[in-house]
N, C-alpha and C positions, 0 to 999 in steps of 0.2 A: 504494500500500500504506500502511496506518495502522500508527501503533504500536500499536492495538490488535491490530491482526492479529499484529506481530512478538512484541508480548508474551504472547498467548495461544499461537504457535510456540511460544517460550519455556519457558512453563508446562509443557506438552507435552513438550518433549525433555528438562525436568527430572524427569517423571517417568518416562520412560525409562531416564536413566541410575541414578536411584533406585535401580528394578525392578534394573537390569543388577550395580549395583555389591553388591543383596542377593544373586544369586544368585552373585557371586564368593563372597562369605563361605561358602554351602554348596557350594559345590566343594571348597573349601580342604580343608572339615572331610569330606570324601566317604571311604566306607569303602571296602574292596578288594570285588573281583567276588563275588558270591556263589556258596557251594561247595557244587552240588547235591547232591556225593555225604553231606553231612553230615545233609540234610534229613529226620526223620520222614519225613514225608509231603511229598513235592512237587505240587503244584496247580498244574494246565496248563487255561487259558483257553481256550474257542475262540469267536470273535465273527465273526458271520458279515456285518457290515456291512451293505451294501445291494448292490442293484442285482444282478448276478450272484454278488456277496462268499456270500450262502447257499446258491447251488445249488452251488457247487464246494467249500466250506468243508466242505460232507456228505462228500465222496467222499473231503478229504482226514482230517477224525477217524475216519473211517473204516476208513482204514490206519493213523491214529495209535492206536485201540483194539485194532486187531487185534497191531501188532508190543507192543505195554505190558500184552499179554491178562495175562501173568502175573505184574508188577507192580499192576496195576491190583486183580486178584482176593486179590492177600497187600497191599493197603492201604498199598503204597510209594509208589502215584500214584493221584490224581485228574483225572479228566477233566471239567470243567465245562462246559455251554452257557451262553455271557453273550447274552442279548437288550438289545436297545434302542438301539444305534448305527446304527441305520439313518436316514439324512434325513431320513422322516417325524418320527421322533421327537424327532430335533436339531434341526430347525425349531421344531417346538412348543415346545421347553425354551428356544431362541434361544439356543444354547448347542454348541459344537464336540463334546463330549463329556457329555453331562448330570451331573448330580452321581451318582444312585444306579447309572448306569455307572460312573464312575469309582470309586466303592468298591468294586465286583462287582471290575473291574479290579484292583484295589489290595489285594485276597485272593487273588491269585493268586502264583505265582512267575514264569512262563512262558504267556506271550498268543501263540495262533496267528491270526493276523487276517487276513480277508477285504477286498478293497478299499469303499472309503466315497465317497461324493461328495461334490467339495468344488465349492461355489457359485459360480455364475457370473455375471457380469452378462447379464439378458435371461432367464435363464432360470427365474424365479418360485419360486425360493426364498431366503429371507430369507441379505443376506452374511455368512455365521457363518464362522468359521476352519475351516481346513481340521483335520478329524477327526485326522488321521497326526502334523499339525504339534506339533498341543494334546496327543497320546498321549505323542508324543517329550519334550514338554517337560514335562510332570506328572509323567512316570515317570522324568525324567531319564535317556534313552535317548540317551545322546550319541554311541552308532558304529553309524554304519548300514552295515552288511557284506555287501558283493554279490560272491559267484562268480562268473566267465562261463570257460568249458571247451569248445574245440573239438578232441578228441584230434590229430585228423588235420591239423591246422593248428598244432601245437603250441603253441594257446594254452592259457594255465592263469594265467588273471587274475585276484586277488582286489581290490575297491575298499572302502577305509576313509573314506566320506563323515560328515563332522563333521554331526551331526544337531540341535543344540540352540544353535546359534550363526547367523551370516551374514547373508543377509538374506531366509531366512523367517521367522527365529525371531521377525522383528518386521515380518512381512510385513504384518501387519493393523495398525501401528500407526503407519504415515505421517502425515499431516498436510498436508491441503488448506489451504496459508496464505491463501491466497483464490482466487478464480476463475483467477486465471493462474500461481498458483505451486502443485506439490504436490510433497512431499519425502518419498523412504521413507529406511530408514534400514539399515544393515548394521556389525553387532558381531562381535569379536574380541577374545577375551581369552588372557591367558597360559596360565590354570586348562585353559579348553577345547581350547586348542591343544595345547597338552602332554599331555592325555591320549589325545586321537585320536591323535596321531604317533606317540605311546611302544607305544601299540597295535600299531599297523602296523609299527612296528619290533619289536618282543618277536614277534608272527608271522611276519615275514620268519627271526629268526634262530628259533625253534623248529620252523618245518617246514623248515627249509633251501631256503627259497625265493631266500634272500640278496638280492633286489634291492628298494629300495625310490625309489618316484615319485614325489614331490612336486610337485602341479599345484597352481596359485595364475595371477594375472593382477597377480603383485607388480610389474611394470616400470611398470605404470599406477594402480591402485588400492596405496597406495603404502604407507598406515597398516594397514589389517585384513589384507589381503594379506602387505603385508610384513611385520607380527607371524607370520603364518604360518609363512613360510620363514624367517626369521630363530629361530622355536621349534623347529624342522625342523633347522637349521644345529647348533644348540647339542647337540640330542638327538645329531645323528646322533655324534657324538664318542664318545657311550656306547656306541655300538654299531660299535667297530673291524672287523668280520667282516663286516659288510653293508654291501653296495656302493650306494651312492644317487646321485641326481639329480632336476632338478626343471626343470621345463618350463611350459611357459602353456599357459591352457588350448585357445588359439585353436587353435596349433599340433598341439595333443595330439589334439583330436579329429580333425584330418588323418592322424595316426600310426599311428593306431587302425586305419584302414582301407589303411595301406601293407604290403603285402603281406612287403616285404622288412625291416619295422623291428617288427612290432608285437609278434610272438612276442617278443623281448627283453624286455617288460615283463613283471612279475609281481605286486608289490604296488603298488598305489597310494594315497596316502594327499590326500585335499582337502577343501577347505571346503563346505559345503554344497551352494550354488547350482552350482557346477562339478560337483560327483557328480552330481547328480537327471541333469544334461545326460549327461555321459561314462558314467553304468552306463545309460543308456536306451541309445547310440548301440551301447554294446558288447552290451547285449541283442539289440538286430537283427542284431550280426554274427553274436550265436550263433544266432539262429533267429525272434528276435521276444520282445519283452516277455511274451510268453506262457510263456516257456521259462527264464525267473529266476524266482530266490525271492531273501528277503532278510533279515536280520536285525537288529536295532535293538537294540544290548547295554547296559546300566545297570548298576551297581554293585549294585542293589535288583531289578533286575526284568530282566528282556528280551521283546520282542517281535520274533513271523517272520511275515511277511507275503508275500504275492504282489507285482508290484512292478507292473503293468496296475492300469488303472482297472476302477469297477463297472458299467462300459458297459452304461449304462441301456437305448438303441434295441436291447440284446437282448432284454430283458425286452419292454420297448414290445409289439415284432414276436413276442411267444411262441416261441423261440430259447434261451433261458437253459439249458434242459436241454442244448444242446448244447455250453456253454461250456467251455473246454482248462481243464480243474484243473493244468495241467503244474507252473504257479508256484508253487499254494500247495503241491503235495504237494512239490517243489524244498526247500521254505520248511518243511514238516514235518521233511526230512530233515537240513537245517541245526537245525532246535530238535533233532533228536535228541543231534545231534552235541553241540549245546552245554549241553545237562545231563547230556552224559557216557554214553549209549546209542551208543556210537562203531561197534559191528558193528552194531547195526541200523540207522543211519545211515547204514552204506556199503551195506548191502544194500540199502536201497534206493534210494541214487546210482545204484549200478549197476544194479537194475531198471528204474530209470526213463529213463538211456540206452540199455539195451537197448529201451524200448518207443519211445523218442524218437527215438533219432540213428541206430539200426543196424536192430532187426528191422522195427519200425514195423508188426506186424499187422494194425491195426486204426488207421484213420485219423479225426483232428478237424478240422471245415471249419468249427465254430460254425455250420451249417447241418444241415437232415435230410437230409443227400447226405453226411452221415460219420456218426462215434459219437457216442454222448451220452456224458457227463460221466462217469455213472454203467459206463457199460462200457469206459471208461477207466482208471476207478480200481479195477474188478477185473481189469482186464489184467494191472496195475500190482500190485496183491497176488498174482493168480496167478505175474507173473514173481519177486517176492521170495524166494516157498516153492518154486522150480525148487531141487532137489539139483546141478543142473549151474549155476545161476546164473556163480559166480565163473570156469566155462571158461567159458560162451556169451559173457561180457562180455572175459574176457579176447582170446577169439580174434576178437570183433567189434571189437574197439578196437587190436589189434595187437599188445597188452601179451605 
C-alpha cells in the first residue's frame, strides 16, 4: 500500500465526516412533527416506482380516493400521481432519485410509495443508490415504523428502525483503498439516536403499550452501537412508567421465532441495519413481506410504503397483474392513521384482516391460479362499506 493510497482514504473519510458533522447542525435546529390537522390543503403523493410498484400502487389510490371521496371533493386533500422513479428513468439521470422527482416529491406532505429497484452487481444497470435510501435521506425521514399483528398468537409488534443513520446511510460511500483493502463505513450520532428512541418511547407510553426493546450488537461494535444504548439508557429515565430492555441482535432474531418468549415484546426501537433484518424476519412470521406496510416519518414530510421488492421476473413473465397489493394498501392505512383519518384507518385495518387472516374469499398466488391485484382491492373496499364490518372483525379475531 502507498501513501498515496492512504492519503486519498484520507481525503475521503474527510469528506464524510464533513457531510456527517453538517447534517448534525440541521438536526439540532429540526422543527416538531408536522400537524396535518392545521393544513389548508394536505397533498398526498403517490409514486408508483417500478417493476410491480405500479400495478399495485392503482388498486391501493384506489381505496385511498375512495375513503378521502369527501375530503378530496371540499378541497381539504389532494391526491397527486408523481411519475419518473422508475429504473429506466434513474439510470438515465445516473441518479437515485432524479432532480424534477425530487421536487414533485418535495410539494407534497405525504408520499405513498411503490417498491423501486435498487442495482445490483451483474445485473446491467448503472450502480446508483438505492431509491428508498436517497428518499429517507433528502426528506429526512429518520423513523421507519413497521406493524406486524398476529391476533391469535398475541403478537402486537410495532418496530422503530432508525432510517437516516448506520450503515446504509453511507452505504454507497466506502472506499476501495486498493485492490486488497475496501472499507465501508457506519455512523451514529446523538441528534439521531435521541430522536428515534424518544419516538418509541413517547409510543410505548401513549398507547399503553409500556414495553420498550432496545436491539443494538453494542457488546461488539462498541462506538455507534454503544452511543445507541447508552442514548437509550439516559432516555429511558424520562420515561419512569415504561418498562424497557435491550438485547442483541443475534439473539433477538432467535426470540422472534420462540414461541414461548416473543409475544412479550411490543415496541422495538434499533438502528438501521438490524430493523431492515428483524421487521423482514417478523414479516414472515406474520404471513410474508407481502402482508406489511411501513412508514418512514420526518418532521417535514413522511412517506408509507410496501416493505417487498418490485420483483421485476413478475413483470418479465406477464404476472404483475397478479401481484398481492396486501402491503401497500397495509401502508395506505398506516398514512391514514398518521395524518389523522384515524376511523378510516381502522376500517380498513380491519377490512383488510378480515380479507387476509380470517375470511380470505378470494385468494392471491401472484399467479393466474388466484386473483388479480385489481379484485383484490375491491374485495378490500367492498369489505370496508360492510355495515357489519366492526362484528365480522370483531367475532373473527375473538375481540
Amino acid at each position: 500500500m502507498t501513501n498515496v493510497d492512504i492519503d486519498a482514504a484520507k481525503e475521503h473519510f474527510g469528506k464524510i465526516l464533513k457531510e456527517q458533522l453538517a447534517r448534525v447542525e440541521v438536526m439540532r435546529s429540526s422543527s416538531q412533527l408536522t400537524d396535518y390537522t392545521n393544513l389548508d390543503k394536505m397533498v398526498i403523493g403517490v409514486v408508483g416506482g417500478d417493476g410491480i410498484g405500479p400495478f399495485i400502487c392503482k388498486h391501493a389510490e384506489n381505496i385511498l380516493r375512495e375513503l378521502l371521496r369527501t375530503e378530496i371533493e371540499a378541497g381539504k386533500v389532494e391526491v397527486r400521481t408523481i411519475e419518473g422513479l422508475t429504473i429506466e428513468n434513474r439510470a438515465k439521470h445516473l441518479k437515485a432519485i432524479p432532480d424534477d422527482v425530487l421536487d414533485e416529491l418535495k410539494k407534497c406532505h405525504v408520499i405513498l410509495k411503490g417498491p423501486t429497484t435498487t442495482p445490483k452487481k451483474g445485473d446491467g444497470w448503472p450502480n446508483i443508490e438505492s431509491a428508498n435510501v436517497a428518499m429517507r435521506r433528502e426528506l429526512d425521514l429518520f423513523a421507519n415504523v413497521r406493524p406486524m399483528r398476529i391476533p391469535e398468537q398475541g403478537i402486537d409488534w410495532i418496530f422503530f428502525r432508525e432510517n437516516t443513520e448506520g450503515a446504509y446511510v453511507l452505504g454507497s460511500k466506502g472506499v476501495d483503498v486498493n485492490e486488497d483493502i475496501s472499507i465501508d463505513f457506519t455512523v451514529a450520532t446523538t441528534q439521531g439516536c435521541e430522536r428515534i428512541i424518544r419516538l418509541a418511547f413517547d409510543h410505548a407510553r401513549k398507547t399503553g403499550q409500556n414495553k420498550v426493546t432496545v436491539v443494538t450488537k453494542a457488546n461488539v461494535i462498541k462506538k455507534t452501537d454503544g452511543k445507541f444504548l447508552s442514548v437509550a439508557e439516559r432516555i429511558a429515565k424520562e420515561y419512569p412508567e415504561v418498562k424497557w430492555d435491550d438485547w442483541f441482535i443475534d439473539i433477538m432474531t432467535a426470540k422472534l421465532i420462540d414461541p414461548y418468549r416473543r409475544a412479550e415484546f411490543k415496541v422495538m426501537v434499533l438502528p438501521n441495519l438490524y430493523g431492515d433484518i428483524l421487521t423482514d424476519e417478523a414479516a414472515q412470521i406474520q404471513g410474508g413481506v407481502g402482508t406489511a406496510g411501513s412508514a418512514n416519518i420526518g418532521t417535514r414530510y413522511s412517506m408509507f410504503e410496501a416493505i417487498h421488492g418490485s420483483a421485476p421476473r413478475m413483470v418479465d413473465e406477464g404476472r404483475a397483474q397478479y401481484a398481492d397489493p396486501s402491503s401497500i394498501i397495509k401502508a395506505t392505512a398506516m398514512l391514514l392513521n398518521h395524518v389523522g383519518f384515524v376511523e378510516k384507518a381502522r376500517k380498513l385495518e380491519m377490512a383488510l384482516d378480515l380479507c387476509t387472516l380470517f375470511e380470505k374469499r378470494i385468494r392471491i398466488t401472484g399467479r393466474s391460479d388466484g386473483a388479480t391485484g385489481e379484485q383484490f382491492g375491491k374485495y378490500v373496499l367492498e369489505t370496508v362499506a360492510r355495515k357489519d364490518l366492526e362484528k365480522a372483525w370483531n367475532d373473527a379475531s375473538g375481540n
